[in-house]
Structures are given as structure tokens and as C-alpha cells.
N, C-alpha and C positions, 0 to 999 in steps of 0.2 A: 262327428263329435257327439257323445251320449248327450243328455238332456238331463240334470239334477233330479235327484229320486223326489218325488211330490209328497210332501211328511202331511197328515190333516192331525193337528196339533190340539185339544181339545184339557182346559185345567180352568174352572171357576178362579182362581187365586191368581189373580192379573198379574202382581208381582213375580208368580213362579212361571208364567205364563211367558211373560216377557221375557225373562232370563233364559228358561228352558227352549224359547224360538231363537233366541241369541246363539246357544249353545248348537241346536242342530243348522241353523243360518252360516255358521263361521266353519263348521264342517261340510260344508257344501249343498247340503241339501236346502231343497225351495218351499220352505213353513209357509200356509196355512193356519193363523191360530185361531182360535175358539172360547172364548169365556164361557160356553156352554153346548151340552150335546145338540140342541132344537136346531141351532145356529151351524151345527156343522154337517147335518144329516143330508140338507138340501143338496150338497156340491157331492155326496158321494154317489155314484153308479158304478154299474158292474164291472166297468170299462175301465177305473179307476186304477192306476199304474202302481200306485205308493200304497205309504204305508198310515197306519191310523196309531196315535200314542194318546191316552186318556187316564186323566185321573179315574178315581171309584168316588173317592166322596164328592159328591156332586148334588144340588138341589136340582128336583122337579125331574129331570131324569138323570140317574148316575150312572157311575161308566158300565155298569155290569149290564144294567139297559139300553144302553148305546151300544154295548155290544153285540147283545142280543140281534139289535135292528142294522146294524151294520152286516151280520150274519146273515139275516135277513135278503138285505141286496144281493152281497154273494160271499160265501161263507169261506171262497179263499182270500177276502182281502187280510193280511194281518192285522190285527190289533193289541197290541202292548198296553200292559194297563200298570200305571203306575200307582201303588201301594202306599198307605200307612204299613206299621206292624202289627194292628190290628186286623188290618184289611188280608194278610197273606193266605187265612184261610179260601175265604171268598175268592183270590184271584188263582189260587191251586185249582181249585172246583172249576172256575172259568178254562183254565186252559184243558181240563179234561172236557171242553165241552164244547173249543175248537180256536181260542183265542194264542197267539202264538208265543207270545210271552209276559212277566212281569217284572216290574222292577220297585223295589224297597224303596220308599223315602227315609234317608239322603241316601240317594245315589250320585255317585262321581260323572262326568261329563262323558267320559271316556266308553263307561259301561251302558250308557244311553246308544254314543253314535253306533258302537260297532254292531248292538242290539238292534238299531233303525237297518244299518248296512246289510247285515244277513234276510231280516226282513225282507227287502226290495231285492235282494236278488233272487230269494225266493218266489215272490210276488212275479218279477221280470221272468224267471222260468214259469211259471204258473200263463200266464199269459204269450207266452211264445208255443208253449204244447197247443193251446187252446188255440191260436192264429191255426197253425198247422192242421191239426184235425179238422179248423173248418174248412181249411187249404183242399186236404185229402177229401175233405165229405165233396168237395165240388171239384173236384180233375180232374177233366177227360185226359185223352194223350196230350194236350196241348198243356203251356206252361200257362199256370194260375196265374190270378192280379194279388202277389203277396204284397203288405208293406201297411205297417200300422204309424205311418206319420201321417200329421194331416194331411197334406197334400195326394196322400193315397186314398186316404178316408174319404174326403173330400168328391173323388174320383169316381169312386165304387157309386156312393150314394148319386151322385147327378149319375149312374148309366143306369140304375134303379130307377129313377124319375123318368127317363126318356125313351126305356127299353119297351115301352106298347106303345110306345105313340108313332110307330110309323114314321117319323123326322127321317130325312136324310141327316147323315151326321160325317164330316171333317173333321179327321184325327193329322194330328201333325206333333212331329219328334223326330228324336233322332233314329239311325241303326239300331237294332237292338233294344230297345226301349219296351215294346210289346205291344204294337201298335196291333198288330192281328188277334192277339189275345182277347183286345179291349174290343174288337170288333165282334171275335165270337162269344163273347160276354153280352152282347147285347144282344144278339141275336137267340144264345141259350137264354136268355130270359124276358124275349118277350112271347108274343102269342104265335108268333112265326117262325118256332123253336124246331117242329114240326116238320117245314119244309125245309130247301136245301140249304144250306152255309155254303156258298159259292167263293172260292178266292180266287184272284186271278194277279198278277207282279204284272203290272205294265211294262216293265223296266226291261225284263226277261224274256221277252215275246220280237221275235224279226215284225216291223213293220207291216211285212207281205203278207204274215200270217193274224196278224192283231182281227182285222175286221170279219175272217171268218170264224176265231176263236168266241170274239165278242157277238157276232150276230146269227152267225151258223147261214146255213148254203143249202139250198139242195140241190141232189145227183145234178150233175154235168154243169154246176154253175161256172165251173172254169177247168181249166187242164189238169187233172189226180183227183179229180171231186166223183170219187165213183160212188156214191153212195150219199144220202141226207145225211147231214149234222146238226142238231141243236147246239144250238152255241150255250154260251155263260149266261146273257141275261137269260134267255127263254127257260134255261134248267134252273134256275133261283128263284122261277117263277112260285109266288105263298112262301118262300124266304128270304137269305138276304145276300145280296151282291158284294162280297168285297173285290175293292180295287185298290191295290198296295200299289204306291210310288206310281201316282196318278199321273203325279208330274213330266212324266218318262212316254205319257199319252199321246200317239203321232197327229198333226193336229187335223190331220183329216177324219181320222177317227170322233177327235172332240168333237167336231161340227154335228157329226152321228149321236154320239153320247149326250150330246146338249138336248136334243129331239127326243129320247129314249126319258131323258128323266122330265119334261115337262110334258109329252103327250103319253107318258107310260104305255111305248107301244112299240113294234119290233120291226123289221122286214129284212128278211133272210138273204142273201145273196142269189139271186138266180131265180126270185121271183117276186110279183107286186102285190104278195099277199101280206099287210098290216095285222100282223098278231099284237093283242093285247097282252100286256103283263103286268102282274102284282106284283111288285118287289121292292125292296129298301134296300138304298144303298149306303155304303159306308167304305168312304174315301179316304187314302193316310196318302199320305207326302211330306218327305225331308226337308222341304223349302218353306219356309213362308211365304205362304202364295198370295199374301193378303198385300205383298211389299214386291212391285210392278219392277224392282233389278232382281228378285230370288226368281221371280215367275216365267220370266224371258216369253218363251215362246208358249205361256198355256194362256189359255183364252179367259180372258175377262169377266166375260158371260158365265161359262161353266164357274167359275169359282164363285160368281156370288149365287148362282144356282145350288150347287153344294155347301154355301155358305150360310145353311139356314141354323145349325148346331157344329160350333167346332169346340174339339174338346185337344187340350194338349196336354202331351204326356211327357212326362219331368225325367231327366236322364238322371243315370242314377249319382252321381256327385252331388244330387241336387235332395235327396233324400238317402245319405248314409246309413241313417239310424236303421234304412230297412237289412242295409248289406247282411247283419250276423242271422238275419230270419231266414232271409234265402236262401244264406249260404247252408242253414243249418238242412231248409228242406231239399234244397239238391242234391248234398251228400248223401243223406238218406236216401233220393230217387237213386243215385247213382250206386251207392252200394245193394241196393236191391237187385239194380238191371245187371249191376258185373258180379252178383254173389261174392261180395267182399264187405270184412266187417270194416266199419268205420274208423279211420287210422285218428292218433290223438291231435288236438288242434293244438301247433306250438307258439311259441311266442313271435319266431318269424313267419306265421300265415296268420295271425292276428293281427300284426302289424301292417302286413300288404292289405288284408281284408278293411282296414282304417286308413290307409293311406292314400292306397292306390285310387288314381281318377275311374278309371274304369270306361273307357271311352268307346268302346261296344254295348257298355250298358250290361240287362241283364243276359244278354247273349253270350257274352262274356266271360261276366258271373257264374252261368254253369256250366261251362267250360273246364272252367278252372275248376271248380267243385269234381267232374268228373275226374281231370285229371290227380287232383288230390286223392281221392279214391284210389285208383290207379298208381299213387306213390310214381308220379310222374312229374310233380310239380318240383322245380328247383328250391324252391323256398323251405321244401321239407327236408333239405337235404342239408347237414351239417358240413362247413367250410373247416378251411384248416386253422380260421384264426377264432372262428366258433358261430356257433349258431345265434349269435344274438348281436356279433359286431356289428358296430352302423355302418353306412352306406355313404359315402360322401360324394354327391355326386358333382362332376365338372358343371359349372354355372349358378350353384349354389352362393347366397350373398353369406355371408356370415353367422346374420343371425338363424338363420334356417338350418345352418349345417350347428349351431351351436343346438338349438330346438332341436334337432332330430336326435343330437348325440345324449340329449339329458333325456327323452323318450326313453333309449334305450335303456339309459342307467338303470330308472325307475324299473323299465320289466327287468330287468336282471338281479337287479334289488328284490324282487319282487319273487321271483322264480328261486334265488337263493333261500327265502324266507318260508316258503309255500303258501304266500298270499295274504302271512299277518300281514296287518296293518300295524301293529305297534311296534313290531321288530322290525317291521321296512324303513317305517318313521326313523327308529333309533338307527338305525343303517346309513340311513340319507343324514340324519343330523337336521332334518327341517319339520319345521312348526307341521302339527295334523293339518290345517286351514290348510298352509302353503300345498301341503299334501295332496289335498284334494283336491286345490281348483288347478295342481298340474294334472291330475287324472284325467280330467275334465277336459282341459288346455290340449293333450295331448289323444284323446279318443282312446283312454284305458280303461280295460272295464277290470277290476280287482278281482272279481269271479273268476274269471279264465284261471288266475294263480291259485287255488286255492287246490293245499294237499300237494305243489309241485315241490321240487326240492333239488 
């Protein structure tokens, strides 16, 4: 479900003040007010998602100066500046000078929201290119750490703080999630960048071959061993060890692993020579290993050994608002790598891309993104009773198959309309409020409609 566009509300005239935060409050949006520019400057940064609406006539600073310094932080936030009729010259000269629009006093309620509305979706494109390119400035072959909720935010910055400090660090999540991602994230950006990025799937490895893998052998240590082998730790040596699905670690192995990370030292199969090694490890597992029925058979010890930094990573249900970034930058990988241009997003892959749990996570996600590319996906495909019929599915209680079928209505409403808001309004027959907090209610973004028909 989207998040209320963030309005930074800004008019000396408390009376109009109140009224004009009434007016954008009751269309959905989450006001901000201001009696003056000083008082609102402090909450704005670069990073700031909404939109800014401000008188001109203003003591000590006015709006055409608040503009100015808002321009200042960053010059694509919007700002709307609301007018006398004397003031229209001044706010003409503003917008050629990068302010995004104005509006006359008395203006109607109606010509404010839909002015807020174009705004932030503006603003919400402005800021999704910008995710992206910084996506693109840092991608190796591997999938990026997209996702601008906090909980991603959050993420990014604590593997900033802990990426030189050497910590062994325990990631835990689910499938899919990108738990190897967040591993070689730390390791591109600490000082250890340089040596190896070593991965190894416990999960995926026979038993019989785990400890020559992990420790290496030399010639004739056992029957096919015609030659030395450095194993994993010894090559990750000045970089970083990953170990995916740790859990999956046979436990004879553990007892070895437990020795490797508190004496940082090795010995090869087939002889008694202790090599030293520099390396960081960084362990993910599916289990909660901190809770002794998920952990069953791993050992005690090893986990509060690696138990010095754990960091967990959020499945994607759990942070939607990131689905339309992803999905946005996958297609684009995906039409690059299959030389196809980018097919239109319809109303049924907007609706899967909002609905659906996603229980692979982002593995998932681009998947599916490829496959869309490919016009493989079922969802792009029109049925015979149309391409926007709901879905009713067996087990559904009442009110849920009632919620999904007015979902529908709305895009269909929406799609006939080409994304007005005032002709959908009159279509539906309900209040603009009701309007909006079913947008909301239902995770529709009124952009996607816009120009369809």
C-alpha cells in the first residue's frame, strides 16, 4: 500500500492555513503546516518525497525566498506558490526560474489537490530515476540492494557503518531475499574489497566433499586427490568468506569451522601444516538460529561465535512500496539482455505487482519482470471476459472478495477515464476524500492511468 504524498504547507494567515491543511488532509494527503518559511526549511532535505505549497506574501522571509532556498536543497523538489492578483507577475518570473506552479487567490479546493497530485507524481518519478541511476552507478553482475523504505534505508546505512570493521556478520531471511547481495555489499565496500569475495551454499555441497572444499588437501591426501587444492577459506584469504544456508553445515564440519574463526587458522587435509588466514566471514541462514527448535542440529557455540553482528533482511511483503522500483529496474535489465523494448504496464500487472505476496521475494520479482519482457507473463494476456475482470478466488470471506471486486471497479473507472480524477470521481458517484483513501485502501497509484482510455 503507497504511503500519503508528504504536502510541507507553508501560509503566515493561520485561518487559511488551517482551512487549506483541512482541504489537502481530506484529499488524502499527510500536511505539514507552517505559519512561516524559517519554521519549515529545517524538515526539508534532498530526500524529501512531497511536495512544498507556499504563500508569497510573507514577513521576514516570503515565498519567492523560500523558494529560492528550497531550490537551494534541491532544485527538483516542487513548489506551488499561491498568489494574490497582484502577486501573478512575480510568480510567472518564478516558474521560469524552476518553481513548478501557481495558483491565484480564491482558488477552488479542487484546483489545489489535483495541482498537489501532478506534483508528487512528478516528484515520485524524479526520485525513482534517481534510485536507479544510483542503482546503475553501483551494479556489478549481481542484483543491487534496491528499495527506498526505511527499513531498506535503515539496512544500507548500518552495512556502511560495519563494512571496515572486520565484524563477522549473520544475515538471516528468507529465499530470495538477497542475502548474498547484502554480503557482497559489505565486502565491495570495505578495505577488503580488493581480495577475494568467496561464496560457498553449504546446502549444495555432498558431505564427503564439504571439508575438502572448505579446507583444501594436498596431493594424495585421500583416493582422486592427484594434485593440491586450496580450499575456500585459504582463497578468501585479505577478503571475505561467504557461507549461504550455514545451517545446512554437517556438524563435523562445524566443530572445524568453530576453530577456523576463533584461532583464524587453517590445516589442509593431508598434512599438519597450520596456515594462518585473514578473512571475514559472513554467514546467512533461513532458520532462526537464535531459537534452539529452528536450529536442531547446528551447534550452540558456532552461533554465538557468528553471533557478534546479525543483520536481517525483510521479505518483500514486508516492504511493498519497494515492488514498483524493482520491478521498474528489472525490466529495463531485462529488455537490455533480451534486446526488447519495454512492453506497456497494464492494469492486470499492476495489480499482481500490489497484491501479490511474492513469497520468493526478489528472486521472484525478476523473474517475473523477465518474463513480462518476454510477453510470457499470463497477466499480460487478455481473457475472454476482459482483461481487468476480478478474480474470485475459492476461500475468500466476503468482505475480501467484496474489496477486491471494488479495486477493480476503481482501475476500470480509471482506465475508461484516462486517469482524470474528476471524471472517475463522477463515474463512481463518491466523495474525492472517499476517493482517495480507497486509492490508498487498495495500493492504486492514479499515475499508472494517466492518458489510458
Amino acid at each position: 500500500m503507497s504511503r500519503p504524498l508528504p504536502v510541507i504547507l507553508v501560509d503566515d494567515d493561520r485561518d487559511l492555513l488551517r482551512a487549506t491543511a483541512q482541504t489537502l488532509d481530506l484529499a488524502g494527503f499527510s500536511v505539514e503546516a507552517f505559519s512561516s518559511a524559517m519554521e519549515a526549511l529545517p524538515v526539508i532535505t534532498a530526500d524529501f518525497a512531497g511536495v512544498v505549497v507556499s504563500d508569497i506574501r510573507m514577513p521576514r522571509v516570503d515565498g519567492l525566498e523560500f523558494f529560492s532556498r528550497v531550490r537551494a536543497i534541491d532544485a527538483d523538489i516542487p513548489v506551488i506558490l499561491v498568489t494574490g492578483h497582484g502577486d501573478i507577475p512575480m510568480a510567472v518570473t518564478a516558474i521560469k526560474d524552476g518553481a513548478y506552479d501557481f495558483i491565484a487567490k480564491p482558488f477552488a479546493a479542487d484546483r489545489l489537490v489535483q495541482c498537489v497530485q501532478r506534483a508528487g507524481e512528478k516528484r515520485g518519478l524524479i526520485l525513482e530515476n534517481r534510485a536507479l541511476r544510483e542503482v546503475r552507478a553501483g551494479d556489478d553482475d549481481g542484483l543491487p540492494l534496491i528499495g527506498q523504505t526505511p527499513v531498506m534505508q535503515r539496512l544500507r546505512h548500518t552495512l556502511r557503518q560495519i563494512a571496515d570493521t572486520d565484524v563477522d556478520v549473520l544475515l538471516t531471511g528468507e529465499t530470495g531475499t538477497g542475502k548474498e547481495v547484502v554480503a557482497s555489499l559489505l565486502h565491495r565496500w570495505s578495505r577488503r574489497s580488493r581480495g577475494n569475495f568467496v561464496a560457498l551454499n553449504c546446502g549444495a555441497l555432498p558431505e564427503q566433499i564439504m571439508e575438502s572444499e572448505l579446507f583444501g588437501h594436498e596431493q594424495g591426501a585421500f583416493t582422486g586427490a592427484q594434485k593440491r587444492r586450496v580450499g575456500r577459506i585459504e582463497h578468501s584469504g585479505g577478503g571475505t568468506l561467504f557461507l549461504d544456508e550455514i545451517e545446512s553445515m554437517p556438524a563435523g564440519t562445524q566443530v572445524q569451522m568453530l576453530r577456523v574463526l576463533e584461532m583464524r587458522e587453517v590445516t589442509p587435509l593431508g598434512t599438519n601444516e597450520v596456515r594462518p588466514v585473514d578473512i571475514r566471514v559472513v554467514a546467512a541462514a533461513k532458520v532462526d538460529l537464535g531459537d534452539p527448535a529452528e536450529r536442531r542440529g547446528f551447534r550452540e557455540d558456532l552461533y554465538y561465535r557468528l553471533n557478534v553482528v546479525t543483520l536481517s533482511i525483510p521479505p518483500l511483503r514486508e516492504r511493498r512500496a519497494d515492488v514498483p522500483l524493482l520491478f521498474r529496474y528489472f525490466t529495463q535489465r531485462a529488455g537490455e539482455r533480451f534486446s526488447r523494448p519495454l512492453p506497456e504496464l497494464t492494469p492486470a500487472v499492476s495489480r499482481h505487482l500490489s497484491e501479490h505476496d511474492w513469497p520468493g521475494n526478489v528472486r521472484e520479482l525478476t523473474h517475473y519482470a523477465e518474463r513480462f519482457v518476454l510477453g510470457l507473463e499470463p497477466s499480460q494476456q487478455p481473457d475472454a471476459i476482459g482483461d481487468h475482470a476480478p478474480v474470485l478466488e475459492n476461500g475468500q470471506s466476503l468482505p475480501e472478495r467484496l474489496a477486491r471486486l471494488e479495486a477493480e471497479i476503481i482501475r476500470d473507472t480509471l482506465v475508461q477515464n484516462g486517469g482524470d480524477v474528476r471524471q472517475t470521481i463522477e463515474a463512481l458517484g463518491i466523495p474525492r476524500k472517499t476517493f482517495y483513501d480507497k486509492l490508498q485502501r487498495h495500493g492504486i497509484v492514479r499515475g499508472e492511468f494517466s492518458g489510458r482510455g
